[in-house]
C-alpha positions, 0 to 999 in steps of 0.5 A: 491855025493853032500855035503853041508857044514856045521859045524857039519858034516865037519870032519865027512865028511872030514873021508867020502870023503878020502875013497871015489874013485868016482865022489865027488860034493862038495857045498861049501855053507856056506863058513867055512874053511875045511881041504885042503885034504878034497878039493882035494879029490872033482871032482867038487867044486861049490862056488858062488862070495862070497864062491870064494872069502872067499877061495881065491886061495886055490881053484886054487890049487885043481885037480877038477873042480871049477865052479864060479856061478854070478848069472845073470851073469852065470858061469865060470869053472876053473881047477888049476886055469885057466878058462876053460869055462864059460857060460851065463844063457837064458834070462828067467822072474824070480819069485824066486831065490830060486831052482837056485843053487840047480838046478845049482849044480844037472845039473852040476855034472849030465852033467859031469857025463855023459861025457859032454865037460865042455863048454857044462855042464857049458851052460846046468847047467846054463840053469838048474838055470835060469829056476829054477828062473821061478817058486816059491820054490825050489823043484817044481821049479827043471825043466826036461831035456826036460824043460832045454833043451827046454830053450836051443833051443835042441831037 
C-alpha cells in the first residue's frame, strides 16, 4: 500500500493503517502532522529533506524503514534511527523531475518486498528515480525493470 498524505484522509486513514498486518508504504508528502501510531504501523516511511526535517526525530523512533530521498544527491535508509544504506542515483540527462519520487517510492516498496537487502532496494529505487527524470510527465516517465536495471549495468 502507498499512501499520500493528505488532510482530508489522515484519520480515515489513520483507522485504516491500525488494521492492516502487511506490508504498509507511507509517503509522507505533504508534510502535516499524523498521529504517532499511525507512523509506526508503516514498514516503510518515504520523506524527502524538507518532510525529514518538519518531522525531526519522531521519525528515529518508528520500527520501519525511514528512506530520506536528496534528489541528485541520492538516498539514505535508516531504522531507528541510525543509517543502514544509502545510495547514489546513475548519472543520467535529465528532462523532467516529475515521475521521480513516484518512481522512487514504487521500486523501493517493490525491492523490499521481494526480499532484497536494503543497500540493494535503496541503489535499485534510485536508479528507478533517476531514469524516471529522463522522460517528460510522470506516468509515461515510469521506467521497466529492465530499463532500471540497464541503467544499473545488470542483467
Amino acid at each position: 500500500m502507498l499512501s499520500a498524505n493528505s488532510k482530508s484522509h489522515s484519520k480515515q486513514f489513520a483507522r485504516w493503517a491500525a488494521r492492516q498486518p502487511e506490508f504498509l508504504c507511507l509517503n509522507l508528502a505533504p508534510a502535516q502532522p499524523l498521529p504517532h501510531a499511525t507512523l509506526a504501523t508503516a514498514s516503510l516511511i518515504v520523506v524527502n529533506e524538507t518532510e525529514a526535517a518538519f518531522f525531526g526525530t519522531e521519525l528515529d523512533h518508528c520500527p520501519g524503514l525511514i528512506a530520506t530521498t536528496h534528489g541528485a544527491r541520492g538516498a539514505t535508509l535508516h531504522q531507528h534511527g541510525c543509517q543502514i544504506a544509502t545510495a547514489l542515483p546513475p548519472t543520467v540527462a535529465v528532462l523532467d523531475t516529475t515521475g521521480a519520487g513516484d518512481a522512487f517510492v514504487a521500486a523501493l516498496t517493490l525491492a523490499l518486498l521481494e526480499g532484497q537487502p536494503a543497500d540493494v532496494a535503496l541503489h535499485f529505487a534510485c536508479a528507478a528515480g533517476a531514469f524516471a527524470t529522463t522522460r517528460h510527465g510522470a506516468q509515461p516517465a515510469l521506467p521497466t525493470r529492465r530499463e532500471v536495471l540497464e541503467l544499473l549495468g545488470r542483467p
